[in-house]
KEVOTOR-459701 format. One line per 5 residues: number of its first residue (from 1); their letters; for each residue x, y, z of C-alpha. Coordinates in Angstrom, 1 decimal, decimal comma. Last residue first. Layout:
// residues N
NUM> a> X/Y/Z | ...
This chain:
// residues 409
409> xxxxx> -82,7/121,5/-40,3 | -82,3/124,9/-39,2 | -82,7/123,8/-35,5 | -80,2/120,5/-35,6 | -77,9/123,5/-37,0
404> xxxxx> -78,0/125,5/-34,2 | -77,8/123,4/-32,0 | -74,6/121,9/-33,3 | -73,4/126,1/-34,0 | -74,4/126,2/-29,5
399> xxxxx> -72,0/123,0/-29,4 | -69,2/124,4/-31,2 | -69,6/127,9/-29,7 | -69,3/126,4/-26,1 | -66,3/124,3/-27,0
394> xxxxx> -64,1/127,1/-28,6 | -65,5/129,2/-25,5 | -63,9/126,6/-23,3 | -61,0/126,8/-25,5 | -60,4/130,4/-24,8
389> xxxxx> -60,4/130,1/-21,4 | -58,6/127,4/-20,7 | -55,6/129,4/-22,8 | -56,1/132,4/-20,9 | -55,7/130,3/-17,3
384> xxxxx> -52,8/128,1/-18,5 | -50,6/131,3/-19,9 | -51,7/133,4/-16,7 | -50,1/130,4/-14,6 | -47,3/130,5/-17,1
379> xxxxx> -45,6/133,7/-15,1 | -45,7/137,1/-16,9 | -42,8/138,6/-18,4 | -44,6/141,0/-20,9 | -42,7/139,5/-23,5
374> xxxxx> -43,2/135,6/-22,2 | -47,7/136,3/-21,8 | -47,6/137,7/-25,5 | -46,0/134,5/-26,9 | -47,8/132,1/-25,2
369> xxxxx> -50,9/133,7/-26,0 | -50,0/134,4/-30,0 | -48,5/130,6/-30,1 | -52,3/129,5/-28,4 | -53,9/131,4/-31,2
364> xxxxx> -51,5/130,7/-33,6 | -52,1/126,8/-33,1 | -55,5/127,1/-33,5 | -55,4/129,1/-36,8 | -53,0/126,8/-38,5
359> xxxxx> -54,8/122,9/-36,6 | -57,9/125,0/-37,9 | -56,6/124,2/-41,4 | -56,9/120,7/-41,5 | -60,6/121,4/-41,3
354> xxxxx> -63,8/120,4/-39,1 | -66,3/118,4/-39,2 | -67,7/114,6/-39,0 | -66,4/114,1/-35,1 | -68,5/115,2/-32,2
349> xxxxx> -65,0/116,8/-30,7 | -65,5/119,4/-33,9 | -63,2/120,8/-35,4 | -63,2/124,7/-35,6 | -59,5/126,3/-34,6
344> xxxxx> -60,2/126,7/-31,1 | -60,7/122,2/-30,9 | -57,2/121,7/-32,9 | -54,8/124,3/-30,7 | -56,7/122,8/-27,8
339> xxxxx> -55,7/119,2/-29,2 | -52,2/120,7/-29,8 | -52,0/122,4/-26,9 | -53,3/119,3/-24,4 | -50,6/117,4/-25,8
334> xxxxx> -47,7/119,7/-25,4 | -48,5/121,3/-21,8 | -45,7/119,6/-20,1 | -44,5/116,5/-21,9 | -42,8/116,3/-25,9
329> xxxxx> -39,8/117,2/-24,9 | -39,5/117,0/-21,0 | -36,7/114,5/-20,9 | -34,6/116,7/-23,2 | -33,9/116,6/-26,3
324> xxxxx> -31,5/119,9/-27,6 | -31,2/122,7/-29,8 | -34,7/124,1/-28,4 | -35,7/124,6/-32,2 | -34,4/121,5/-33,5
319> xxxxx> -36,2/119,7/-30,2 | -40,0/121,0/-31,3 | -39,1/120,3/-35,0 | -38,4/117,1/-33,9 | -41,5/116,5/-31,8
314> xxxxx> -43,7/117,8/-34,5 | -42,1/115,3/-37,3 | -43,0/112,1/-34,4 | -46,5/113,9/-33,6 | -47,2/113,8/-37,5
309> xxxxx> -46,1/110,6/-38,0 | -48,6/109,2/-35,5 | -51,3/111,4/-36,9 | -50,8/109,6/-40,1 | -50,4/106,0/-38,4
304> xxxxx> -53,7/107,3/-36,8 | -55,6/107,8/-39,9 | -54,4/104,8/-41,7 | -55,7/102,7/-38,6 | -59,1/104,7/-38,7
299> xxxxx> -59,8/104,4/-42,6 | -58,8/100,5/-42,4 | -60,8/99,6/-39,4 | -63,9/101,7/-40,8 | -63,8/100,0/-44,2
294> xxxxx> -66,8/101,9/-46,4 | -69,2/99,4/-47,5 | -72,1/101,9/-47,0 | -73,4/99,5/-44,5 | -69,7/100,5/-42,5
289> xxxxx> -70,5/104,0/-43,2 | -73,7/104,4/-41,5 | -72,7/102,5/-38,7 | -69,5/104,8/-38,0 | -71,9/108,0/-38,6
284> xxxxx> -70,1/111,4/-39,2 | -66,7/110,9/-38,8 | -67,0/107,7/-40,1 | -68,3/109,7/-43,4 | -65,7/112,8/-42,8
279> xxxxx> -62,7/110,2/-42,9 | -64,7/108,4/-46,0 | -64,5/111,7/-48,0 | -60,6/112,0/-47,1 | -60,1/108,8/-48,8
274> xxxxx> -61,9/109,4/-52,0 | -59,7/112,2/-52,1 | -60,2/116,0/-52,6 | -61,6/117,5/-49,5 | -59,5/115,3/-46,9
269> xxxxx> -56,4/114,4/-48,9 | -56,5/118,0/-50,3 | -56,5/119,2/-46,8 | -54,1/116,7/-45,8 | -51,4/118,4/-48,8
264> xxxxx> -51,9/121,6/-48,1 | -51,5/121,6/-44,4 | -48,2/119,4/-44,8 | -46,9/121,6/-47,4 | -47,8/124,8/-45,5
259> xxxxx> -46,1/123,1/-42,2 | -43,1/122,6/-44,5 | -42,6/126,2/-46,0 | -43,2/127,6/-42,1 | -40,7/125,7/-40,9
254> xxxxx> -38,1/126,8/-43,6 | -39,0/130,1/-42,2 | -39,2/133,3/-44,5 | -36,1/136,0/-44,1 | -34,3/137,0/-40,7
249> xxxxx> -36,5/140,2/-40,0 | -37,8/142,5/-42,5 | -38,5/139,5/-45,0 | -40,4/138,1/-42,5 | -42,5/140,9/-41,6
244> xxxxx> -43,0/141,3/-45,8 | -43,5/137,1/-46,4 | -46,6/137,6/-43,7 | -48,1/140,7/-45,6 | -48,6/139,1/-48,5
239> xxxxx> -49,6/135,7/-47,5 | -52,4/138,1/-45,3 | -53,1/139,9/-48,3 | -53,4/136,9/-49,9 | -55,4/135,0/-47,9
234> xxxxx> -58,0/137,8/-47,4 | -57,9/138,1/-51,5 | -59,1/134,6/-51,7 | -61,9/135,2/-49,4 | -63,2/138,3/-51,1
229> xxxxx> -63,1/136,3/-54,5 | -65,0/133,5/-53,0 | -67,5/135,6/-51,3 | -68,2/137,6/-54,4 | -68,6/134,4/-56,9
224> xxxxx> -71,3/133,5/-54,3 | -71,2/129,9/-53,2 | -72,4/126,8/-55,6 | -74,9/124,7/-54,9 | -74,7/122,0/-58,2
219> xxxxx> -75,8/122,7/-62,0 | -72,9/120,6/-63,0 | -71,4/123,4/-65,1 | -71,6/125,3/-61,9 | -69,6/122,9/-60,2
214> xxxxx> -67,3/122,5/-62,6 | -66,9/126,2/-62,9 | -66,3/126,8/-59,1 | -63,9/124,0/-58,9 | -62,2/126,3/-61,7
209> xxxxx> -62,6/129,2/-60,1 | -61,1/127,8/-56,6 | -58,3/126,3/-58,0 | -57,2/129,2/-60,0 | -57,4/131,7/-57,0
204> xxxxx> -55,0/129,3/-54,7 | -52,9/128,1/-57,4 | -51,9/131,8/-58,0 | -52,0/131,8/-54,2 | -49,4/129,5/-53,9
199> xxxxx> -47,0/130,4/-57,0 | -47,0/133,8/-55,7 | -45,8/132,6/-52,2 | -43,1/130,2/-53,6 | -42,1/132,9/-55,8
194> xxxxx> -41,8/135,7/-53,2 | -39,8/133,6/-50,5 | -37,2/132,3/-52,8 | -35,9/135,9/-54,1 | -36,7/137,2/-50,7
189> xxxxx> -34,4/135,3/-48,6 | -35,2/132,0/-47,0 | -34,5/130,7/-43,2 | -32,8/127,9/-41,9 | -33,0/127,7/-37,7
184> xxxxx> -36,8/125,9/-38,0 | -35,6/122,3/-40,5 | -32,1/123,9/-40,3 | -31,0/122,3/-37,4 | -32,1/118,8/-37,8
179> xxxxx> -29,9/119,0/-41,3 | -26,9/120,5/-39,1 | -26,9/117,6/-37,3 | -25,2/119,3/-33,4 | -28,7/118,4/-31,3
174> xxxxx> -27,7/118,0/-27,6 | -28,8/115,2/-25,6 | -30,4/115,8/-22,1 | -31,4/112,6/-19,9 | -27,7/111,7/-19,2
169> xxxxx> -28,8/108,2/-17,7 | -30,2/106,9/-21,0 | -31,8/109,2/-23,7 | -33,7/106,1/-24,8 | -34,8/104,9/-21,8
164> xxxxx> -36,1/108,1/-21,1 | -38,0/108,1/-24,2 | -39,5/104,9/-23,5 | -40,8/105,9/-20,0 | -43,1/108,7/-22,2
159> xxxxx> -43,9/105,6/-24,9 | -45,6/103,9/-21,9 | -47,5/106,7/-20,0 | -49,0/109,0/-22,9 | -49,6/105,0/-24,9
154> xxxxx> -51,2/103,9/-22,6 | -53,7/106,9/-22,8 | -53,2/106,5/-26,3 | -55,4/102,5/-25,8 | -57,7/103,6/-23,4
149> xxxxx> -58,9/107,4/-25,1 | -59,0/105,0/-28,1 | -61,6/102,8/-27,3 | -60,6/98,8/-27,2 | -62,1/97,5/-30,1
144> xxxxx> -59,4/94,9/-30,4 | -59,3/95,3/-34,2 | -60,0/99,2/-34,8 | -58,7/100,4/-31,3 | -55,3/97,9/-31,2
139> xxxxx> -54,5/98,4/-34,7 | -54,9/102,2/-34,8 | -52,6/102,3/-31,5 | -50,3/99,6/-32,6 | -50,5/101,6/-36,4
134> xxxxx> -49,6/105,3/-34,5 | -46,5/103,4/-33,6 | -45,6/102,7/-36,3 | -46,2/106,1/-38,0 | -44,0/107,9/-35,3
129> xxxxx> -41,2/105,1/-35,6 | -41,6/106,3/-39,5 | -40,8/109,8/-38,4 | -38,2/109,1/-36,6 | -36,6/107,2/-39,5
124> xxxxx> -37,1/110,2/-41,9 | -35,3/112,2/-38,9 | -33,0/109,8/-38,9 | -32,0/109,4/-42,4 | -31,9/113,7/-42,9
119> xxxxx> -29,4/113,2/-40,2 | -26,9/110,9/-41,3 | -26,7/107,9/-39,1 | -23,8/108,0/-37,2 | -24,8/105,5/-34,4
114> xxxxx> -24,0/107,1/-30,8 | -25,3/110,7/-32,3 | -27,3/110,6/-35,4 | -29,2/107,7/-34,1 | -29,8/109,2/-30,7
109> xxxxx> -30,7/112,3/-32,7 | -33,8/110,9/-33,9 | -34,7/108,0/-31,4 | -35,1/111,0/-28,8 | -37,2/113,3/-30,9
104> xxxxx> -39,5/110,3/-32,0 | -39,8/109,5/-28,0 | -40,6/113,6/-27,4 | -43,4/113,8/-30,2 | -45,1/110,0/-29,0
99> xxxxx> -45,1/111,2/-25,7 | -46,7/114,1/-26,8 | -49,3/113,2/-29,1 | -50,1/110,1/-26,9 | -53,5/111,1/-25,7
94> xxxxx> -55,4/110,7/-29,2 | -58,8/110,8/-29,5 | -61,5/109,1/-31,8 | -64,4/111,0/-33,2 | -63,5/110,7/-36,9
89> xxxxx> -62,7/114,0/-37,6 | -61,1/114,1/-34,3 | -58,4/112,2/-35,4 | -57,4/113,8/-38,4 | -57,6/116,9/-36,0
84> xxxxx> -54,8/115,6/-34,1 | -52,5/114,6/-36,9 | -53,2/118,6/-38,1 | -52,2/119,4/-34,1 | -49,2/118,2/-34,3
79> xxxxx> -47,7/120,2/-36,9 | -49,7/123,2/-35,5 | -48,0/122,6/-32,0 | -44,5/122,8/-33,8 | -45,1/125,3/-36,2
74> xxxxx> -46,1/128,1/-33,3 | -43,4/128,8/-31,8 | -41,4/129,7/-35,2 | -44,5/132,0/-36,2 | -44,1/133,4/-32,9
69> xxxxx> -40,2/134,2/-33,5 | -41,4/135,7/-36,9 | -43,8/138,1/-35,1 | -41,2/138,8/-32,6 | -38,8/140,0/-34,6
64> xxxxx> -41,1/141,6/-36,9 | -42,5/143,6/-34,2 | -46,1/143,1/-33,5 | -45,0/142,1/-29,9 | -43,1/145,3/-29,8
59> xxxxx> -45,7/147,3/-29,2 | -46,0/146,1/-25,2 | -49,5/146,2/-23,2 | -51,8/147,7/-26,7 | -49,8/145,2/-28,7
54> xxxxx> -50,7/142,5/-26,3 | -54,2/143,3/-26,6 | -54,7/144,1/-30,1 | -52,8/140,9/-31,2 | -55,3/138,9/-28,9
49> xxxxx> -58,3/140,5/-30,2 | -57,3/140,0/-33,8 | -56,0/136,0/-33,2 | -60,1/136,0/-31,4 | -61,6/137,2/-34,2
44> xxxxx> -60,1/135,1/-36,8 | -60,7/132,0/-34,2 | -64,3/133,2/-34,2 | -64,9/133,7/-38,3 | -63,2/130,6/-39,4
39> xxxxx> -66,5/128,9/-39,8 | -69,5/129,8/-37,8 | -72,4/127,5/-39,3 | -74,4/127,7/-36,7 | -77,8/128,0/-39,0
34> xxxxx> -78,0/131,9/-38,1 | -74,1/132,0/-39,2 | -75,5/130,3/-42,5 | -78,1/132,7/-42,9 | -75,7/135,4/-42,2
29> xxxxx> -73,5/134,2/-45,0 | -76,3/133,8/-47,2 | -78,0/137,5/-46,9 | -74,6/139,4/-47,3 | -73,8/137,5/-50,5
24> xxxxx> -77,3/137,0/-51,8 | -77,4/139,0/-55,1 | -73,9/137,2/-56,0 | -75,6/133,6/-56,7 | -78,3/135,1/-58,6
19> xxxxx> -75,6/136,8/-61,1 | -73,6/133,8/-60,9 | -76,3/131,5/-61,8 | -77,7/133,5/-64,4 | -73,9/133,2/-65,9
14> xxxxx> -73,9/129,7/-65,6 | -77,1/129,3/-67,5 | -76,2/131,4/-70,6 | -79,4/133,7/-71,1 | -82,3/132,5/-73,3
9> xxxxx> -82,3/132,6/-76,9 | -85,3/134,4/-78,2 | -88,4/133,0/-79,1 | -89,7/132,2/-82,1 | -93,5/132,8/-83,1
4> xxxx> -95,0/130,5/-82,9 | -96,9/129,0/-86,1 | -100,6/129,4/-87,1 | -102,1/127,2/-90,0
């Protein structure tokens, strides 16, 4: 009688996994540009090429001054533009960004003003006007089934005469709450600027290897160790380097600590939550996910009393850094920004993809145009014509990466 012979313990599982996984760094991520799946890679490109640009025309646009006065530009349209990209992710449109931004504004320090409500009150009551009236719009495209571009194009004209009715015969109110203020004049010295950002990307580098374990536990697709480290490391050098031109200057932004938050927390609500998972499934097939038993009115309404709130927080952040409401807060080139600002950063018009945190990289794209086109004291015309130009190519990659992926599959 013969026996085997034993055999040796295998390798651990998870560590084959990692080693294979790591071989094909270079050879995945260009298979997966090959497949049109572009990423973060063109807006990256294009903030570089921009900065270069400018710089090369006036070297004091990468001054810290400037850089921080960018940053402060730029939170306004990136605030809005997260609501917007909510919105896209399910294919829907929302015209009424603006109007709805400038009316929130108005009801914000009109209530501080002629009816003493403290301020942090009304810009939490703002804010919920924002919400509400992002439910009528919801409401009336989800129950009605009138099609959204119908229902916030309304919405553009009617909540726009709304806020001048609300500023009155004056048309200009000036902003004196010292809360309102502070939410883009306040700004954070070192010894709270350093922790906050260390804390972040400690979170940052410990959330992604454990998801990365879990998922290799599970003996799911997981990327390259080496890409994820090389990612993480990106961010923080440019966390890093942000919090040193800020501390150079006038300290870290209070803006900036409150668009993080709100880019934080609704990309955790879309990655992370049951919720967010059937935002991406509407996104992707409305008739799929109603016979999945997903609840297409309810995920839609919710979605635009979110984006509604957002546009109402934008507008005020908008009117605290111009010190004042105006008739025109909210209106010129707003709304088209902050969906450009949304389309350059990666989502998708086709609804089903995208990220919270193109609304970030959109917004300082547009922000780094605007910007550059004011110091070299250029008229806007050159500002409309650049940023036209750079969200036709946002629209022309998107749909050659759609082709490309109909192709791969």
């Amino acid at each position: 009688m013969t026996t085997d012979a034993p055999q040796p313990a295998g390798p651990d599982d998870i560590a084959l996994r990692d080693r294979d996984a790591d071989k094909g760094l270079i050879g995945n991520y260009f298979d997966r540009l090959k497949s049109g799946e572009l990423g973060s890679l063109p807006v990256i490109l294009g903030v570089i090429i921009v900065w270069l640009v400018f710089y090369m025309k006036n070297s004091n646009f990468l001054s810290a001054f400037n850089l921080t006065n960018l940053t402060l530009q730029s939170v306004a349209i990136a605030v809005a533009a997260a609501g917007v990209v909510l919105v896209l992710l399910l294919g829907e449109i929302d015209l009424a960004v603006g109007s709805v931004a400038g009316l929130c504004a108005a009801i914000c320090v009109v209530a501080n003003l002629d009816h003493g409500v403290p301020g942090w009150l009304a810009v939490a009551l703002a804010v919920l006007a924002g919400a509400v009236i992002g439910f009528i719009h919801g409401a009336i495209t989800a129950w009605v089934g009138v099609p959204s571009f119908v229902v916030t194009l309304a919405g553009f004209i009617g909540w726009g005469g709304l806020l001048l009715y609300t500023l009155g015969a004056g048309g200009s109110r000036n902003i004196t709450d010292q809360f309102t203020l502070d939410l883009t004049q306040k700004f954070l010295g070192p010894e709270f600027a350093w922790p906050l950002v260390i804390a972040l990307l400690v979170c940052l580098f410990g959330n992604d290897l454990y998801q990365r374990r879990k998922r290799l536990a599970a003996g799911l697709v997981t990327p390259p160790l080496a890409g994820t480290l090389i990612r993480d490391c990106l961010v923080a050098a440019v966390a890093i380097g942000a919090v040193l031109v800020w501390s150079s200057d006038r300290g870290m932004p209070v803006a900036v600590v409150i668009l993080l938050a709100i880019i934080i927390g609704l990309d955790l609500l879309v990655r992370r939550t049951p919720f967010g998972r059937r935002i991406m499934a509407v996104g992707g097939n409305k008739e799929a996910a109603r016979r999945a038993g997903i609840s297409v009115n309810n995920t839609l309404i919710i979605v635009f009393v979110l984006c509604g709130a957002l546009a109402g927080l934008a507008g005020i952040m908008l009117s605290s850094r111009g010190l004042s409401v105006t008739q025109s807060t909210g209106g010129g080139n707003f709304l088209l920004t902050a969906i450009a600002a949304a389309v350059i950063g990666g989502t998708s018009l086709f609804g089903g993809r995208g990220t919270v945190y193109s609304a970030l990289l959109g917004a300082l794209v547009l922000g780094s145009v605007a910007n550059g086109i004011a110091l070299l004291g250029l008229t806007s015309d050159y500002e409309q014509m650049i940023t036209a130009l750079v969200l036709l190519a946002a629209v022309v990659l998107d749909a050659v990466a759609r082709r490309g992926r109909r192709a791969a599959r």
